[in-house]
C-alpha positions as CSV (number, residue, x, y, z in Angstrom):
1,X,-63.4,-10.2,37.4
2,X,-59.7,-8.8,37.1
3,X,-58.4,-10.3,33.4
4,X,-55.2,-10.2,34.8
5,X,-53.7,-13.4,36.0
6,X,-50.5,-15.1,38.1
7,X,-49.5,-18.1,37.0
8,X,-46.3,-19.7,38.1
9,X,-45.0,-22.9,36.5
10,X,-42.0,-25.2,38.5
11,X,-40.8,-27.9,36.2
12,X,-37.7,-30.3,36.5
13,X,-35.9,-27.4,35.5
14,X,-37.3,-24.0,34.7
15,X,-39.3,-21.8,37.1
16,X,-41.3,-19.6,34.7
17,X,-43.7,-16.9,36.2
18,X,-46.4,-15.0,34.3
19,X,-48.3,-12.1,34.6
20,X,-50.8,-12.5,32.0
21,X,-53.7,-9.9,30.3
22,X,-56.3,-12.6,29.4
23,X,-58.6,-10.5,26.9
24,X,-55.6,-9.4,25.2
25,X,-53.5,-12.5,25.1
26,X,-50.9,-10.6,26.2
27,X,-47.6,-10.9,28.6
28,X,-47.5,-7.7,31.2
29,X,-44.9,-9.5,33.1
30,X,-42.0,-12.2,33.7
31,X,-39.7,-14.0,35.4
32,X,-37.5,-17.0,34.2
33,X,-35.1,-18.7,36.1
34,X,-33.3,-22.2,35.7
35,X,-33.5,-23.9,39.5
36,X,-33.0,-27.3,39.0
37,X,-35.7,-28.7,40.6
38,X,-35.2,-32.5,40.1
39,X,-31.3,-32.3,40.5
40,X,-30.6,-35.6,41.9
41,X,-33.9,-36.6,41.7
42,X,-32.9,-39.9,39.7
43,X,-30.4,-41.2,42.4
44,X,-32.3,-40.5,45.2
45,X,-35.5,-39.7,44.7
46,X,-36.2,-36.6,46.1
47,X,-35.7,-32.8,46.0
48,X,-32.9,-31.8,47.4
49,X,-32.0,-29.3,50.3
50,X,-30.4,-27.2,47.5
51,X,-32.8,-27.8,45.0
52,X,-35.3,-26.7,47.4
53,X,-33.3,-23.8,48.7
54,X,-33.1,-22.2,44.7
55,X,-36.5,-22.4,44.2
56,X,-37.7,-20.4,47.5
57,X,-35.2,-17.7,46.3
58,X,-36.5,-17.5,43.2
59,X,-40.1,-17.5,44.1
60,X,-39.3,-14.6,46.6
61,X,-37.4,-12.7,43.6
62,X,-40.6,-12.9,41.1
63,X,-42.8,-11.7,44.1
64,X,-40.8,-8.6,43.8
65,X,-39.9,-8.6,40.1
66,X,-43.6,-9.2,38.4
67,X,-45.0,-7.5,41.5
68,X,-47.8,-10.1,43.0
69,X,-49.2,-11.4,45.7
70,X,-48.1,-14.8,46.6
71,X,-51.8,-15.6,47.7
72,X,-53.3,-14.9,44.4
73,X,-50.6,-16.8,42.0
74,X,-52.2,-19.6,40.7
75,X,-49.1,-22.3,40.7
76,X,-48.7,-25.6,39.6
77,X,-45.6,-28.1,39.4
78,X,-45.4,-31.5,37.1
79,X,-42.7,-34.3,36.9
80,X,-40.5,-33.9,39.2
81,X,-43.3,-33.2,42.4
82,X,-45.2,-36.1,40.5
83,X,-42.0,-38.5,41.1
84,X,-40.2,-37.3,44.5
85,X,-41.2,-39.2,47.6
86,X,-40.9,-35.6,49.8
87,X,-43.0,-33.6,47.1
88,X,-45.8,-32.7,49.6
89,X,-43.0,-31.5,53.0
90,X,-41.5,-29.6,50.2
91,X,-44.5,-27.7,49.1
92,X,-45.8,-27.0,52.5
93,X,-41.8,-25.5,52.7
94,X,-42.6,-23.6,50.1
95,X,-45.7,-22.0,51.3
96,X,-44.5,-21.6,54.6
97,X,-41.7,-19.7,53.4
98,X,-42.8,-17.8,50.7
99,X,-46.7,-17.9,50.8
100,X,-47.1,-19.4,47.3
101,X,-49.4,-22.6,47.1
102,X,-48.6,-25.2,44.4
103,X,-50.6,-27.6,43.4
104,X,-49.1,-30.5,41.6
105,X,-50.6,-31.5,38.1
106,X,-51.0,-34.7,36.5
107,X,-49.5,-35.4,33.0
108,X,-52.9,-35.5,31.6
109,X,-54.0,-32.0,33.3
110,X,-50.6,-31.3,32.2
111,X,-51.3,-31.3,28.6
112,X,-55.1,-30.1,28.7
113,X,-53.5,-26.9,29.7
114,X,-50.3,-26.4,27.3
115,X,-53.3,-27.3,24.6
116,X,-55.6,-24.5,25.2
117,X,-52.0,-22.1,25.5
118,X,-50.9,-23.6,22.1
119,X,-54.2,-23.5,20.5
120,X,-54.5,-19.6,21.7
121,X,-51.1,-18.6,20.3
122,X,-52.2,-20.6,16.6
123,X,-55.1,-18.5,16.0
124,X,-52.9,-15.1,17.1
125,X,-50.2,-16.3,14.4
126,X,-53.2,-16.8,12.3
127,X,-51.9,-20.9,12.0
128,X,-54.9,-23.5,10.9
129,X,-55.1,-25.0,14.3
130,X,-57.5,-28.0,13.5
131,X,-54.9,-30.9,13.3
132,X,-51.7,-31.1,14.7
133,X,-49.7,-32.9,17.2
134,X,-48.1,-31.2,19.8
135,X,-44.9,-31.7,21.7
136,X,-43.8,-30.5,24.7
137,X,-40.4,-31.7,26.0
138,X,-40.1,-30.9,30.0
139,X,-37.1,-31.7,31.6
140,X,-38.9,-34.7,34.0
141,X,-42.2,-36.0,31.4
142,X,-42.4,-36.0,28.0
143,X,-45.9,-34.8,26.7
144,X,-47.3,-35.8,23.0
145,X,-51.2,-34.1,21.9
146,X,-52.8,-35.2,19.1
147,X,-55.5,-32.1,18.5
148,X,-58.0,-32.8,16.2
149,X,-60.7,-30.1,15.4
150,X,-62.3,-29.8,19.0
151,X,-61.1,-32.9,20.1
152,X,-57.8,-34.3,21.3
153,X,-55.9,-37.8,22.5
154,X,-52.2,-37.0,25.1
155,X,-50.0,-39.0,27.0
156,X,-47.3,-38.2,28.9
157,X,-43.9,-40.3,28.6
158,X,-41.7,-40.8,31.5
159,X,-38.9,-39.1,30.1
160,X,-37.6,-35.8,29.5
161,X,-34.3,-33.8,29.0
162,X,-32.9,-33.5,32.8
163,X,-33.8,-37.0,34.1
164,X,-32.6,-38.1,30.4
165,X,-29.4,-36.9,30.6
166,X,-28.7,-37.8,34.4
167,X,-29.3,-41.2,33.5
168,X,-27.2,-40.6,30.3
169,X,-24.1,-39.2,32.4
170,X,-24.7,-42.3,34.9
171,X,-25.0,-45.2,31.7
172,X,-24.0,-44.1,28.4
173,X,-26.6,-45.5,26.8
174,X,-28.6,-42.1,25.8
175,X,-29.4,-43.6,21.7
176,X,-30.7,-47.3,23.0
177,X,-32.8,-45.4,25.2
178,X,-34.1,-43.3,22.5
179,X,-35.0,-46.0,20.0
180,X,-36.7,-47.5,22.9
181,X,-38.7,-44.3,23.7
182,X,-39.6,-44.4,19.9
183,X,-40.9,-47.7,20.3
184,X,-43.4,-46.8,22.9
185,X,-44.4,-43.3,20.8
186,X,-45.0,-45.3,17.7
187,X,-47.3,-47.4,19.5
188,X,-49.0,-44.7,21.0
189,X,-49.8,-43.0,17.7
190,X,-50.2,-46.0,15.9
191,X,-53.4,-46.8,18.6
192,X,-55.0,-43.8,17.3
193,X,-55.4,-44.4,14.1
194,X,-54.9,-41.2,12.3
195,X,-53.3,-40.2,9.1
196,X,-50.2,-39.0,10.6
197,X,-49.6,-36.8,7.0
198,X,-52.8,-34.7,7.8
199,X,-51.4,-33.3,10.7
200,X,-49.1,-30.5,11.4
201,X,-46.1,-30.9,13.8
202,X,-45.8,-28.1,16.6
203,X,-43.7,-27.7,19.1
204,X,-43.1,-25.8,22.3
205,X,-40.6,-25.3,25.6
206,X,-36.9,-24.9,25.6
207,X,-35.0,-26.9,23.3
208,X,-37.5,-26.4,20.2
209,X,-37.6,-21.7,21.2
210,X,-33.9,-22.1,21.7
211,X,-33.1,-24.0,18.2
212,X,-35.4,-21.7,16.4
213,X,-33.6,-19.1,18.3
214,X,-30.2,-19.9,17.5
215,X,-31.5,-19.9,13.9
216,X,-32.3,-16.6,14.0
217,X,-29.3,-15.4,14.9
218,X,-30.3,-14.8,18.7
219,X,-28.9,-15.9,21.7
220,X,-30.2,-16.0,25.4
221,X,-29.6,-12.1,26.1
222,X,-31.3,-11.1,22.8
223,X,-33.9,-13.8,22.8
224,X,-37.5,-12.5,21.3
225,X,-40.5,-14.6,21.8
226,X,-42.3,-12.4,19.2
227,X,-39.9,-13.5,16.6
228,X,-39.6,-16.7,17.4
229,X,-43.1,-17.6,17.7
230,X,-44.2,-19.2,14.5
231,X,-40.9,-20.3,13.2
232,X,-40.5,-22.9,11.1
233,X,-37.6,-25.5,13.0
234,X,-36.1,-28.3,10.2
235,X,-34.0,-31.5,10.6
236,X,-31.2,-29.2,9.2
237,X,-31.4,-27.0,12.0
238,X,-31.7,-29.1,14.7
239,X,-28.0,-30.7,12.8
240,X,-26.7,-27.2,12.4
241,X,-27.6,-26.4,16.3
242,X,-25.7,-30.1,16.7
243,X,-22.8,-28.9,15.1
244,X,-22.3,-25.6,16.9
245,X,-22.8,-27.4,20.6
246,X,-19.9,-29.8,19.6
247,X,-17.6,-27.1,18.4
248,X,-18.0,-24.2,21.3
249,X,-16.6,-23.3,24.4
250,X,-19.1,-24.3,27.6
251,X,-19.2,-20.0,27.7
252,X,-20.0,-20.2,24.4
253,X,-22.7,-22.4,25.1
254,X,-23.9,-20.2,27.9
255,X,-24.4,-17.4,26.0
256,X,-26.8,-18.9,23.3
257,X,-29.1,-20.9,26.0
258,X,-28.3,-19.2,29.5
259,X,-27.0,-20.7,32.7
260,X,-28.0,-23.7,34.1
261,X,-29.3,-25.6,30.1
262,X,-25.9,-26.0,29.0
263,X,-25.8,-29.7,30.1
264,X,-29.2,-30.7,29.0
265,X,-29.2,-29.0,25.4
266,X,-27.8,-31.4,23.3
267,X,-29.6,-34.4,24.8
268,X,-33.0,-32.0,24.1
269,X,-32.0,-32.0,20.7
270,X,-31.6,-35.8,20.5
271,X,-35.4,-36.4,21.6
272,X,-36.7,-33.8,19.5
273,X,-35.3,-35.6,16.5
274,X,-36.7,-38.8,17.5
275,X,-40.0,-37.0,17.7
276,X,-39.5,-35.9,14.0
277,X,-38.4,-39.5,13.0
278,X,-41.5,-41.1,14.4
279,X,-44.1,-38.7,12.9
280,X,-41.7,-38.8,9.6
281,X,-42.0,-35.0,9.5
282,X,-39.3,-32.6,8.4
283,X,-40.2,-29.8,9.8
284,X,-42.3,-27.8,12.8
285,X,-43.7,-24.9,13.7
286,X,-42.4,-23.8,17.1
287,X,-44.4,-21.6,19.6
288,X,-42.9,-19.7,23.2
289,X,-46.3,-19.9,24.5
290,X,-47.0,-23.3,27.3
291,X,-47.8,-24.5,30.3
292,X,-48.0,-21.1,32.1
293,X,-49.5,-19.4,29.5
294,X,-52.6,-22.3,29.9
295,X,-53.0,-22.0,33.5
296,X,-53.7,-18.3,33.5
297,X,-55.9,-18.3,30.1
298,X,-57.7,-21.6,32.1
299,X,-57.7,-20.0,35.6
300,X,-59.7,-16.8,33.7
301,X,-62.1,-18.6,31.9
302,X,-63.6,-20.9,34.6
């Protein structure tokens, strides 16, 4: 069997392709690009002609970037497909156009596969990877793990940092939403009955890399994944990162989190801290690896 491995994740936000060495656990290579898949998506429910129009130009970019065939790519898509009425016409678009077939993922399936990425990239930073709860902000869902030892409890909230902030820019009510959202977390965890002091606090996806980034002096042009994975993220950062967003030009802004994130940063930032404030944790360890790191380790191993 070839141990190397397509993957393509399409969020709310990000399209993220992977070629992926599974023995070693290692990235041969990527493309990134923000398409804004669930632009509108709130108002109308659907994906737009534009939306849909980015996304087949950046699918047929990777093909030529990472070098694959379209056939092979194993690709899946979350929130947004999960919540527009046209999801299926759209991925049949998609195909037709490009020859890439998504499949579209359930929260649950969701997190089972971020898990096993997470739980890959502790043991390579040589983290104890037997309790700790996991967060994964997308830009349509919300997913919180609770891993412990072999076993783990998710759920997936209906919330995340584009669909957030759309309804933000539409209500002004961003904070009573949050507390809220914290209501329904602390019930969650509170169901499980754990100790939540026995467990560490991890975190992956864009707003946790980009604030460890930022803290490490990168920006979106130097960014390292090797550097930032395993970084410890605080409450003062995420107030530091706070602090520079208020005071900087949108350029500014660009140039620490790339095009197409300036608008949705600070509201990421918001529901981290709420995540902090319900576990009562000060600090996390942040990881680069996710979703599309899972579905190729996955994808080898059954």
């Amino acid at each position: 069997m070839n141990n190397e491995v397509v993957s393509i994740d399409l969020g709310s936000n990000s399209f993220r392709v992977l070629k992926y060495d599974c023995i070693n656990n290692k990235i041969i290579s990527e493309y990134n690009q923000v398409v804004g898949t669930a632009d509108g998506l709130v108002d109308t429910g659907l994906i737009s002609q534009e939306a849909q129009q980015r996304v087949i130009t950046a699918l047929k970019e990777s093909i030529k970037v990472v070098d694959y065939k379209p056939s092979y790519a194993v690709a899946v898509t979350t929130a947004a497909m999960r919540k527009a009425s046209n999801s299926q016409e759209v991925l049949e678009n998609f195909e037709k156009q490009t020859g890439v077939r998504f499949s579209i993922i359930d929260g649950i399936e969701e997190a089972r596969l971020t898990l096993l990425a997470v739980k890959y990239a502790l043991k390579r930073e040589k983290i104890n990877s037997s309790k700790f709860i996991l967060l994964d902000i997308g830009g349509g869902s919300t997913e919180i793990i609770v891993n412990t030892n072999d076993e783990y409890k998710s759920h997936s909230f209906d919330f995340g940092i584009v669909t957030m902030t759309q309804k933000f820019l539409k209500h002004h009510d961003l904070h009573n939403d949050l507390s809220k959202k914290k209501i329904q977390i602390k019930e969650y965890l509170n169901s499980l009955n754990i100790n939540l002091n026995e467990y560490e606090f991890v975190a992956t996806a864009g707003t946790p890399t980009t604030i460890a980034a930022v803290k490490l002096g990168q920006d979106f042009f130097s960014y390292d994944r090797n550097i930032v994975n395993g970084t410890i993220v605080d409450l003062k950062d995420l107030k530091d990162c706070l602090s520079i967003f208020d005071n900087c030009s949108k350029d500014e802004i660009t140039k620490l989190v790339g095009s197409g994130r300036v608008e949705f940063i600070q509201v990421g930032i918001y529901i981290y801290r709420t995540i902090f404030e319900v576990l009562g944790k000060t600090e996390s360890i942040v990881l680069d690896d996710g979703l599309r790191e899972g579905v190729a380790i996955n994808h080898y191993i059954m």
